[in-house]
C-alpha positions in Angstrom: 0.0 0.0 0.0 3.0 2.1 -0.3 2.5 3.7 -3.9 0.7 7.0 -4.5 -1.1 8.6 -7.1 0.3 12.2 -7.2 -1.7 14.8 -9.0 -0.5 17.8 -11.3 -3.5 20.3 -11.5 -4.3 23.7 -11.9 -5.3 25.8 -9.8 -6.8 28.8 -11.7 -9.3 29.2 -15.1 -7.1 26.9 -17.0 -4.1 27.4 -19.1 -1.5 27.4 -16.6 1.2 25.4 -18.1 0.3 21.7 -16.8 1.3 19.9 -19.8 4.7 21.7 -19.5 5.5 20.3 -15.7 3.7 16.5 -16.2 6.4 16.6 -19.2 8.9 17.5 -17.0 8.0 15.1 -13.5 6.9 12.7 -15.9 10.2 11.2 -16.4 10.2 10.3 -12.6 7.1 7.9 -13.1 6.4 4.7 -15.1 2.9 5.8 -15.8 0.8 8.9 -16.1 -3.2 9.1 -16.3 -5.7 11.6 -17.3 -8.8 11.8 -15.1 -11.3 14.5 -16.9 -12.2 16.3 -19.5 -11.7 16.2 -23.0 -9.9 17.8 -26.5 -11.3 21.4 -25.2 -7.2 20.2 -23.2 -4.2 22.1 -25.3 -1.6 21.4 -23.1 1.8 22.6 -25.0 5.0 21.1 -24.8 8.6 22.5 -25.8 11.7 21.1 -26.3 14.6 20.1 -28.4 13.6 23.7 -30.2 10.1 22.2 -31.1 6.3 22.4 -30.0 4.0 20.4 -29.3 0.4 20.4 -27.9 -2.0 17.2 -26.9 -5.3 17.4 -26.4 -6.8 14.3 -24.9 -3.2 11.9 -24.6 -1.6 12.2 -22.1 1.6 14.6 -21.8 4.2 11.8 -20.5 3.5 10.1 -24.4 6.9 12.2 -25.1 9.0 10.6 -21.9 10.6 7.1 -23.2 9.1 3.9 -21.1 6.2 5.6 -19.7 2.6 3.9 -20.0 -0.1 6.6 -20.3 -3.8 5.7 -19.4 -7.0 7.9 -20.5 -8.8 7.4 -17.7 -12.8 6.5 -17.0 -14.0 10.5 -16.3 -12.3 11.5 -19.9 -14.6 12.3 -22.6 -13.3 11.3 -26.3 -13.6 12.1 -29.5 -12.4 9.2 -31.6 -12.4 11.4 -34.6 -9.6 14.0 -32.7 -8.3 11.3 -31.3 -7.2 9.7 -33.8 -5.3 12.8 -35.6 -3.7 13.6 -32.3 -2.5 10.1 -32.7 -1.0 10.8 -36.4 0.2 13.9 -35.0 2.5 11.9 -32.3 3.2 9.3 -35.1 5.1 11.6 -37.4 7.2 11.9 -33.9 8.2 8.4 -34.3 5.9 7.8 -31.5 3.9 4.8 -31.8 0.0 5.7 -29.7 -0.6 2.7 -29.5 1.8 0.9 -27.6 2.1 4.0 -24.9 -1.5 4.2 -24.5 -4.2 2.4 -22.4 -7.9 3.3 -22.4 -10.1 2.7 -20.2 -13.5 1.5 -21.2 -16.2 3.6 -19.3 -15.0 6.9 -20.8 -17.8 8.4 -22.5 -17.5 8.8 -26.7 -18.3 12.4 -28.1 -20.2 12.3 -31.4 -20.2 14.3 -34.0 -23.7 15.4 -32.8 -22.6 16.4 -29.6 -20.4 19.0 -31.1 -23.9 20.0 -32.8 -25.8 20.1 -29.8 -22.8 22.4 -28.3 -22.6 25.0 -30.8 -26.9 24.8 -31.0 -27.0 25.5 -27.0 -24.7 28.0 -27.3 -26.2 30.0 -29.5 -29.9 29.7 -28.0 -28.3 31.3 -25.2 -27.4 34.5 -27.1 -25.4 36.4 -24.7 -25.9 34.1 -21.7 -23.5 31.9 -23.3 -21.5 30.3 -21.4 -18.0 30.3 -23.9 -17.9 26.8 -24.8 -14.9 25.6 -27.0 -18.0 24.1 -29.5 -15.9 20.5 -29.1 -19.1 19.0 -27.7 -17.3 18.1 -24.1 -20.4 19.7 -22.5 -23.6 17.5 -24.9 -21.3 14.3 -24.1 -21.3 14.7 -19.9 -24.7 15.5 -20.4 -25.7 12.5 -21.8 -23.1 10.6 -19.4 -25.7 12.1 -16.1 -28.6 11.9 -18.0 -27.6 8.0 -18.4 -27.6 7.5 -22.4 -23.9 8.2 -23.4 -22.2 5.8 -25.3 -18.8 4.4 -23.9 -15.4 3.0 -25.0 -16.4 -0.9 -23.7 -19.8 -0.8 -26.1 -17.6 -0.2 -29.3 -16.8 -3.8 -28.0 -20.5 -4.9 -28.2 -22.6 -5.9 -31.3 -25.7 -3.1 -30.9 -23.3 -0.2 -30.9 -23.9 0.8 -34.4 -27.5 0.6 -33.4 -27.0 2.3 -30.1 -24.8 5.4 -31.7 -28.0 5.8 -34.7 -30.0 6.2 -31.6 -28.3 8.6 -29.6 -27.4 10.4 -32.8 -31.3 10.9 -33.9 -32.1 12.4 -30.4 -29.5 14.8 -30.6 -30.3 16.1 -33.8 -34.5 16.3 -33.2 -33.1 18.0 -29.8 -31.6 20.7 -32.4 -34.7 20.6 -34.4 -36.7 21.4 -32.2 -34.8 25.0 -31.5 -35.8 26.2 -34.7 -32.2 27.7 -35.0 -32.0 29.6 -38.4 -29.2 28.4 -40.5 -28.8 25.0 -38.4 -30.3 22.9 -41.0 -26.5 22.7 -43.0 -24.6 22.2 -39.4 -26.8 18.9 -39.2 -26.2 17.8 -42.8 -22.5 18.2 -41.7 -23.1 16.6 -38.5 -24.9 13.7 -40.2 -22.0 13.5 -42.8 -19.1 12.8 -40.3 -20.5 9.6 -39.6 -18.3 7.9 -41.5 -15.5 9.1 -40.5 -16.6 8.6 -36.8 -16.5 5.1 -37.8 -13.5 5.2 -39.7 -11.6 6.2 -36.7 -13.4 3.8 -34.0 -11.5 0.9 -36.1 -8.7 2.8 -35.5 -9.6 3.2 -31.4 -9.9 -1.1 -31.6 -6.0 -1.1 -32.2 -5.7 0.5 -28.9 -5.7 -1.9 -25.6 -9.1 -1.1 -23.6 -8.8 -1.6 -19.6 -10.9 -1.7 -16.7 -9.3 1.3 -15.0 -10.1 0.5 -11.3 -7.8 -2.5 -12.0 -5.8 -1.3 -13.7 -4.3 2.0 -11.6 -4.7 -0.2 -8.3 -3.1 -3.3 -10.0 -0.6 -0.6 -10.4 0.0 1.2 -7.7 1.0 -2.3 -5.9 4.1 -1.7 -8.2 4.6 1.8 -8.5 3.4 5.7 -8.1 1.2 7.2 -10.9 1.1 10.6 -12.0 -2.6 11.9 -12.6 -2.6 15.1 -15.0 -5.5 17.3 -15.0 -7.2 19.5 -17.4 -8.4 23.1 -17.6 -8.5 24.9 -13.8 -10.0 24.4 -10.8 -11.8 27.7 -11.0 -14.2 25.2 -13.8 -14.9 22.5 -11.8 -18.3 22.3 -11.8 -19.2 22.0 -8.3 -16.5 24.4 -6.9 -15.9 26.8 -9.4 -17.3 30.3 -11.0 -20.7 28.3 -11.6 -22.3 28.7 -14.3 -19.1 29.7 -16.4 -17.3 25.9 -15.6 -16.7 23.0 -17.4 -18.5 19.8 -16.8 -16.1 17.6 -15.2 -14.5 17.7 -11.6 -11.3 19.4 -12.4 -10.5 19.4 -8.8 -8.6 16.6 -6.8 -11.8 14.9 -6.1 -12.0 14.2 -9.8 -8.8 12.4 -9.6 -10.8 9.9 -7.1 -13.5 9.6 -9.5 -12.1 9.5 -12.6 -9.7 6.8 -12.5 -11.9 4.8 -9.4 -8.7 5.2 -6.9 -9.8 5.6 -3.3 -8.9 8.8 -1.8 -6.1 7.5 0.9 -4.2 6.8 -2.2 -3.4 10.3 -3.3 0.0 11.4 -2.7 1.5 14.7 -3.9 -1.0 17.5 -4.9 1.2 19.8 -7.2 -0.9 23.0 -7.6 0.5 25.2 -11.0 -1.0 28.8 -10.9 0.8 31.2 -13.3 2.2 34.9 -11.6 -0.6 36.8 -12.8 -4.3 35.4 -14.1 -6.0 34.0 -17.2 -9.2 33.5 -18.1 -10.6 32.6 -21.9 -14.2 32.4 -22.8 -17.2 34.1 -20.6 -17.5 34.2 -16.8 -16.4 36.3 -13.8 -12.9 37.1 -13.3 -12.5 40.1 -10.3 -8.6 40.6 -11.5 -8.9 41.3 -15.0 -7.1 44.1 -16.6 -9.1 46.2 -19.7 -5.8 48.5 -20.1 -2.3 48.6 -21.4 -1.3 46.7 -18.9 -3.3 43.8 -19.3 -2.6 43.8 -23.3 1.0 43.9 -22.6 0.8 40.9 -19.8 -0.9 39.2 -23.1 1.7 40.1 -25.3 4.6 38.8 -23.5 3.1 36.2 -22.0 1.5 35.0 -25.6 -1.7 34.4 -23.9 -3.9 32.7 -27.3 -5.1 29.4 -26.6 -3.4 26.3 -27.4 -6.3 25.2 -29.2 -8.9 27.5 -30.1 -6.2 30.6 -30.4 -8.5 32.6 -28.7 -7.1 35.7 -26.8 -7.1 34.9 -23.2 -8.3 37.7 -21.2 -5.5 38.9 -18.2 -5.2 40.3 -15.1 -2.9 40.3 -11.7 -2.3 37.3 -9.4 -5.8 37.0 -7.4 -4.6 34.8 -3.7 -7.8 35.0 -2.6 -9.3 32.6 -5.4 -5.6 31.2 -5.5 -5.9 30.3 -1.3 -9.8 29.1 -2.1 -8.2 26.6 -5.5 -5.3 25.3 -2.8 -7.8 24.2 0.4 -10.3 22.7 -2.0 -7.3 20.9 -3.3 -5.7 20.2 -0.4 -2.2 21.3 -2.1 1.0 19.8 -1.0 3.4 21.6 -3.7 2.7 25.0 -5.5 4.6 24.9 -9.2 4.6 29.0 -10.3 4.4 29.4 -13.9 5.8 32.0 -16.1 7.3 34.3 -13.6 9.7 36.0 -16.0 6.8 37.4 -17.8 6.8 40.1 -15.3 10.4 40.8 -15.5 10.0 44.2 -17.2 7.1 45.8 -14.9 8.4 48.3 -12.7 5.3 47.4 -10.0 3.6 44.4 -9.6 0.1 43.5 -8.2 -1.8 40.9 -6.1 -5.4 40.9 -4.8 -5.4 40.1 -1.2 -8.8 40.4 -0.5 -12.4 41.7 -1.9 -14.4 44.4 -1.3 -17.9 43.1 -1.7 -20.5 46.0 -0.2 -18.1 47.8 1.8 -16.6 44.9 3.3 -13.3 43.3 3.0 -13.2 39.8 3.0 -10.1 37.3 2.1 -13.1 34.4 1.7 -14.1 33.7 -1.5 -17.8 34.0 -2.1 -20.4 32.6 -3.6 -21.1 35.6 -6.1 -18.2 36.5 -7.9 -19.5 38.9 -10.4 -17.4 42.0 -11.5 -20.0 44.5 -10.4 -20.3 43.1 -6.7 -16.3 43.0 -6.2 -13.4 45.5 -6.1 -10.4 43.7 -5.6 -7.9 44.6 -2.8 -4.0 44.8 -3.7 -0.8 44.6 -2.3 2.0 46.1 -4.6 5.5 45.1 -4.8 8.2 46.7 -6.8 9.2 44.8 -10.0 12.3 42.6 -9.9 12.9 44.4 -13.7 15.3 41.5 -14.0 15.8 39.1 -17.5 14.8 35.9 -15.2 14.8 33.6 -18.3 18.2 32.4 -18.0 18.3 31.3 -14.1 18.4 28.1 -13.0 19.6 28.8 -9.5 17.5 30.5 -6.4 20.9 32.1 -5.4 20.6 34.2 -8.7 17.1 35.6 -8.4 16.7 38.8 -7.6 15.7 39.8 -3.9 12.5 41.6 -5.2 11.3 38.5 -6.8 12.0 36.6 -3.6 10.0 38.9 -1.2 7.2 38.3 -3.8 7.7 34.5 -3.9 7.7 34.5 0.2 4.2 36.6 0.2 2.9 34.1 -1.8 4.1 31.2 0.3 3.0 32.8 3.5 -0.3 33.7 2.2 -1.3 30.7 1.0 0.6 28.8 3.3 2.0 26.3 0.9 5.7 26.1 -0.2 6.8 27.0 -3.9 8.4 24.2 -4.5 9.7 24.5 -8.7 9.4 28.1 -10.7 9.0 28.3 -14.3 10.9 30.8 -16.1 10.5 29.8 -19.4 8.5 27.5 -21.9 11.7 24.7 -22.5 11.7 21.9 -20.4 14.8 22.3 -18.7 13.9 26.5 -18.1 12.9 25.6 -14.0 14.4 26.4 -10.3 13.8 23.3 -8.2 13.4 25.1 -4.6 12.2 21.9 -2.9 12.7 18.5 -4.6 9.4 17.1 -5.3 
């Protein structure tokens, strides 16, 4: 009962940099596992001068020896799926012997990304900033108890089950009267065969029962459990209604790959030095000026995926303190600290003012007009940080503001990223 499963998450709205540091601890484990979510993942990857993002495989795929299992709370497209998979082929990377599946993830079909982008625009501007890739349709059909799974591909009826799920979605759309939808279903409709197409290719893959599999082995070693998007989107803990729908938190770890919660080892927390956000939803820090442009400038904040502009603002603690209890965070990793090498001041909320109030709680209403963040300010460390790889070289500025951090938040930094390479880190504590 020795073995762990230690968990890489983030801790904001996404887009912290996980892929980056599950690349980099991954060569320290003999497997790694997703537990949630789905291709609306871009987690990007550099080194040996090139770039690489994954989606829904795993980000150890790139460390030699390493088995990497898409676990039972996933949702997966096979048609994605299977060009990520030529993507890491023309790596010399064969998917298929790296990567396990297990067989009660939930399928998206091509009329679940129809029923995503339908939804989204009956809500008008109530929308909610979906990535369209039909994650949402495809959990709601998993709670609503009619999804179709990775084991039935293994079944006879699952032609006849997918025809069936497939005419509900699309009288679902019908029945919006959306003007203009009538081509997005021919479209939908005429995907099928490549849906099918590239479920033969999912049957090359080895299917698993995951509870056996991660307990089978953690009686031989640790696994490392990556997460997707933030925990500011988990469904049940986050900025509700603008979330994702999976547990992005470490419950969702328990969940997703059936692995009791005694077993989880190392949380390791990532939260960049200031804050993203990309799509709708609250976000108290966010910057409409100059300075939140130029954070997205230097920081190249455009999604991995989508390459939408990600919307920017300072560090906010309070959310930050909220994402590490919830979490129950053993290890913070800081992300992209030598962005702010060149600002003269830097910010960080330290509490809201919600009616006149200060508070360091964070609440249940979150919306811009009922908070005015509270800041501390430090002076900038206007130091080129890129090329560090030792603490004794930082700059004292960027060590007071590394020490608030820790002492608010009462978790030790333990690695700091100051730059995209895999090899640009400071190791303060050996996880």
């Amino acid at each position: 009962m020795g073995s762990k499963v230690d968990v890489v998450l983030g801790l904001q709205w996404g887009d912290e940099g996980k892929g980056k540091i599950v690349d980099v601890l991954a060569g320290r484990y003999k497997t790694v596992a997703r537990f949630q979510g789905g291709p609306n993942a871009g987690h990007s990857l550099h080194f040996d001068g090139q770039s690489f993002v994954v989606r829904s495989i795993p980000s150890g795929i790139f460390r030699e020896g390493t088995v990497n299992l898409i676990g039972s709370g996933v949702v997966l497209d096979p048609i994605s799926f299977a060009a990520e998979c030529d993507n890491v082929r023309n790596l010399g990377i064969e998917p298929e012997s790296k990567i396990v599946i297990s067989r009660k993830i939930h399928l998206i079909l091509p009329t679940h990304r129809l029923l995503d982008a339908a939804r989204e625009t009956a809500a008008g501007k109530a929308k909610i900033g979906s990535t369209l890739k039909g994650i949402g349709p495809a959990y709601s059909d998993k709670t609503g108890r009619k999804g179709l799974r990775v084991g039935d591909i293994e079944s006879q009826g699952f032609a006849e089950k997918f025809k069936a799920l497939k005419a509900a979605h699309i009288a679902e759309v019908k029945r919006m009267n959306l003007e203009g939808f009538d081509e997005v279903i021919a479209k939908a409709e005429a995907e099928e065969k490549t849906f099918f197409e590239c479920i033969e290719k999912l049957r090359k893959f080895s299917f698993v029962d995951c509870e056996f599999f991660v307990n089978d082995t953690l009686q031989k070693h640790d696994i490392l459990a990556e997460g997707a998007q933030g925990s500011m989107l988990d469904v049940d803990h986050g900025s509700y209604p603008f979330v994702t729908s999976s547990n992005t938190t470490c419950g969702g770890v328990c969940t997703g790959l059936g692995v009791a919660p005694g077993r989880i080892g190392k949380v390791y927390g990532i939260f960049k030095a200031y804050c993203t956000r990309v799509g709708s939803g609250p976000f108290p820090t966010e910057l409409f000026d100059a300075t939140g442009e130029r954070i997205r400038q230097i920081g190249h904040e455009f999604g991995a995926v989508t390459g939408r502009p990600r919307r920017c603002g300072w560090l906010d603690l309070v959310a930050l303190r909220y994402a590490v209890i919830v979490n129950g965070v053993t290890d913070l990793i800081m992300m992209k600290s030598d962005c702010l090498d060149s600002f003269p001041t830097i910010k960080a909320c330290v509490a809201y003012n919600i009616g006149g109030k200060e508070t360091d709680r964070f609440p249940f209403d979150i919306s811009p007009e009922a908070i005015t963040p509270v800041y501390h300010e430090f002076p900038g460390w206007q130091k080129d940080l890129s090329g560090i790889r030792s603490e004794d070289e930082l700059p004292k500025a960027f060590k007071d503001y590394i020490a608030f951090i820790e002492d608010y938040l009462g978790v030790r930094v333990s690695i700091l990223s100051v730059g995209p390479d895999r090899d640009a880190n400071i190791e303060r504590h050996t996880p």
